[in-house]
N, C-alpha and C positions, 0 to 999 in steps of 0.2 A: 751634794751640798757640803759634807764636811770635808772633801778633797778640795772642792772651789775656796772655803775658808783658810785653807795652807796656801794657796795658792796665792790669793788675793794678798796672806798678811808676806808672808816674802819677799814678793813685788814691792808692796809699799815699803817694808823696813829700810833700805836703803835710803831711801829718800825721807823717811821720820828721821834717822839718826844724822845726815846730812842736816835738814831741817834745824835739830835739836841744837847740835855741835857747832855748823859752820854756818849762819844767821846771824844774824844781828837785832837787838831784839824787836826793831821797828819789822825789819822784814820776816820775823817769827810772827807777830802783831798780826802783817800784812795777809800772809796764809794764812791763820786762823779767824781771820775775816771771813773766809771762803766758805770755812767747817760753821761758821756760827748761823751764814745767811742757810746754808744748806738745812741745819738742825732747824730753824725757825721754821723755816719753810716746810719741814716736814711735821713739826710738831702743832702749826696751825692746819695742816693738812689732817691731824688726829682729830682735831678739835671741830674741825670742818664736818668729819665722817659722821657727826651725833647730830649734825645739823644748824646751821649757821642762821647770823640774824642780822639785819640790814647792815648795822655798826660795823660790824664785824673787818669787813674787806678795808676800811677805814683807818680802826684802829692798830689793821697788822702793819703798818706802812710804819709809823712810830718805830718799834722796835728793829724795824728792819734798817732804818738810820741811827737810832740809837747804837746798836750792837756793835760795827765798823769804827763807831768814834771811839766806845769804853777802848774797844779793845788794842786803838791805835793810842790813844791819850796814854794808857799803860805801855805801851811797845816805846814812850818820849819818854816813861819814868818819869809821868803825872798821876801816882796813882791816888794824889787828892783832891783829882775832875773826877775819878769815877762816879764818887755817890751823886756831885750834882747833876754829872750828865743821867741818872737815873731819875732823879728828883723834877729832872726837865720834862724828861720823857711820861714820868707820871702826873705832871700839871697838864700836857698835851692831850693825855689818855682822860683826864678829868674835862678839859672843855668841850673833847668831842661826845660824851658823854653825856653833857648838859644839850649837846645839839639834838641827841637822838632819845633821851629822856622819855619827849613825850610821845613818839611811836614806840619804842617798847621801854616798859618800867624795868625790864631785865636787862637794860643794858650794864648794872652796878657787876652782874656777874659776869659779862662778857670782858668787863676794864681790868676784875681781878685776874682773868685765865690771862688773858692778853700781858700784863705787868709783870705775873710772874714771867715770862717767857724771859724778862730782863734778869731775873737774878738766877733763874735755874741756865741758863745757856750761856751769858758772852759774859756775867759776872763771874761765873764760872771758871772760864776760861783767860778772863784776865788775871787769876791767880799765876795760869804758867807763864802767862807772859811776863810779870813781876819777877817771877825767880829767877831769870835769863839774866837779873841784873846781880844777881850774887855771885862769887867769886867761883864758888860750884854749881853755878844754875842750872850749867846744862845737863853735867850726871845729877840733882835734884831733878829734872823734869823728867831726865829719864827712868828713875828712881820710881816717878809715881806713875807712868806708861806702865812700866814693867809689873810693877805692883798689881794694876789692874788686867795685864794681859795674863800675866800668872796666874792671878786667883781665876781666872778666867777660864783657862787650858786646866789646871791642878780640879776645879768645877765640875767639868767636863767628865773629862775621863775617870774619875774616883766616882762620880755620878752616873757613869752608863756602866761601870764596873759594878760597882758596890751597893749602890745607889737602892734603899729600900724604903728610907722613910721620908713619907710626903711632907716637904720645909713650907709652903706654902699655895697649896693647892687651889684655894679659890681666884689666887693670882696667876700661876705657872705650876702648874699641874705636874710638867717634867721637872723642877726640881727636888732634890733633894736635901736632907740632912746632913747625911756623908757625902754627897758631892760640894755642901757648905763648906764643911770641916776641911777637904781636902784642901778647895780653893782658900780657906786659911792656913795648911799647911804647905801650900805652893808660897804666900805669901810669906811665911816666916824663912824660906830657902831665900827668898830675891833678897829681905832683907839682911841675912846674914850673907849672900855673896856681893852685894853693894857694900857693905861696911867692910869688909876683905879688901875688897877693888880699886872702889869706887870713892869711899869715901872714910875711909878708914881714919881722920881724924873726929871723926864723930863718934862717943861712944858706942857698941853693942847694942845695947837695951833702949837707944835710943831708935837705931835702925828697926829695930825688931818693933817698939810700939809705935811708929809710922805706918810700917809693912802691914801691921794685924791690923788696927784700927782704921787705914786706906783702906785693906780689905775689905771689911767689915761695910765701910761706907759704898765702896763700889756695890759690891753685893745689894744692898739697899738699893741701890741708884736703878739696878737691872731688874729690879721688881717693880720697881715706881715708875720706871716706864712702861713695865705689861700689866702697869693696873690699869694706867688711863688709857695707852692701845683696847684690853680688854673692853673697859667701859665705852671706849666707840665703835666698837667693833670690828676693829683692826687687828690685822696679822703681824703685818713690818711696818715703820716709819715709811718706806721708798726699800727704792732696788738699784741703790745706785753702786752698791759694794758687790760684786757676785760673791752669795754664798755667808753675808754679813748683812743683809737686809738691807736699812738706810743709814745717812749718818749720822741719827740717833739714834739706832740701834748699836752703833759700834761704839758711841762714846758716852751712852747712857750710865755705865757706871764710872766713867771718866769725871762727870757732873758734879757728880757728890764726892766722888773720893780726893779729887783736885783743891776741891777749899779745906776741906778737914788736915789735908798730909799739908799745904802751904801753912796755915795754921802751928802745924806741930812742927813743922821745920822752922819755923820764925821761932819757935821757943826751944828748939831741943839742939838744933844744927849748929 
């Protein structure tokens, strides 16, 4: 498994940093079209494993046209359709709602899981798509890749080393304390070698509280998806990555770290 996850991110790197670098941000847009319908799709598949309810198969059809527009109205540098094409997709989710009301009264919580799926996944991910349009957008995206694949690897290995005390056990039982800390100190190397490199008219202290803070949020992001995996009793999203589960498994801490570091790069960068 852990040879298959070398294996797997190698192969892809080429073709991320192609992606990143030489795209355009419509056709960055366009492939993360791809990642959003695949994460939906797995993440109503979690939702599914606890047990579904007539609405349901209904309601996922919304977001799955939804996610393809946000993401592409951003990739035109509209990124002041996003909220309405959100606010559509939620008047949508409220009339079929009213349809199915009266066979189950619990359709209110079937519209909330369903609607988040719009701000945790392609909202998400239209953060990267917006930064393509900045004059460093693409080492910023790659900034915050790397941030997350760092704390990730730095996680890892200081965690099956080190690794003694239980960070979150009712959620992920393997990690740890010092596998946290490490994957923060993996994160504070990426951002002092981006401000070296990459983007060295940004100050220091700027790179570094992106780096920790991304960190920080990705870390969060990869527990918030093995709470709700756990709660339906699931292992992986899918097995479409060998050795990386699905593609919400690979880009679960990508989710949260993505708007927090777009955020702080709008105000620091």
């Amino acid at each position: 498994m852990h040879k298959q996850r070398w294996i797997t991110g190698l192969i892809a790197l080429p073709f991320i940093i192609l992606l990143v670098y030489a795209t355009a941000p419509i056709w960055f847009a366009a492939c993360l079209c791809l990642v959003a319908v695949l994460a939906l799709w797995e993440y109503f598949r979690i939702l599914a494993a606890s047990g579904t309810k007539p609405e349901f198969a209904a309601m996922t059809v919304v977001p799955y046209v939804a996610a393809p527009v946000m993401l592409l109205v951003a990739g035109m540098g509209r990124s002041t359709l996003i909220a309405p094409v959100i606010s559509l997709a939620v008047i949508l989710l409220a009339l079929l709602s009213l349809r199915y009301f009266r066979e189950d009264m619990g359709v209110v919580e079937t519209l909330i899981k369903v609607a988040f799926s719009l701000v945790y996944i392609p909202l998400s991910l239209s953060c990267l798509v917006l930064l393509k349009f900045d004059p460093h957008g693409a080492a910023e995206i790659f900034f915050i890749l790397c941030i997350v694949a760092g704390g990730d690897i730095g996680a890892y290995y200081t965690g099956s080393y080190l690794g003694k005390h239980k960070l979150c056990p009712a959620v992920s039982p393997n990690k740890t304390i010092e596998g946290s800390l490490g994957g923060l100190a993996a994160n504070l190397l990426v951002g002092l070698i981006f401000n070296r490199l990459f983007l060295p008219d940004t100050p220091l202290w700027g790179c570094l509280i992106i780096a920790v803070l991304g960190g920080v949020a990705g870390q969060v992001g990869d527990l918030f998806e093995s709470e709700f995996k756990r709660a339906a009793g699931v292992k992986d999203s899918g097995s479409i990555l060998p050795g990386h589960g699905g593609m919400l498994d690979r880009i679960d801490a990508l989710l949260l770290a993505a708007p927090l570091a777009y955020l702080l790069m709008r105000a620091i960068l």
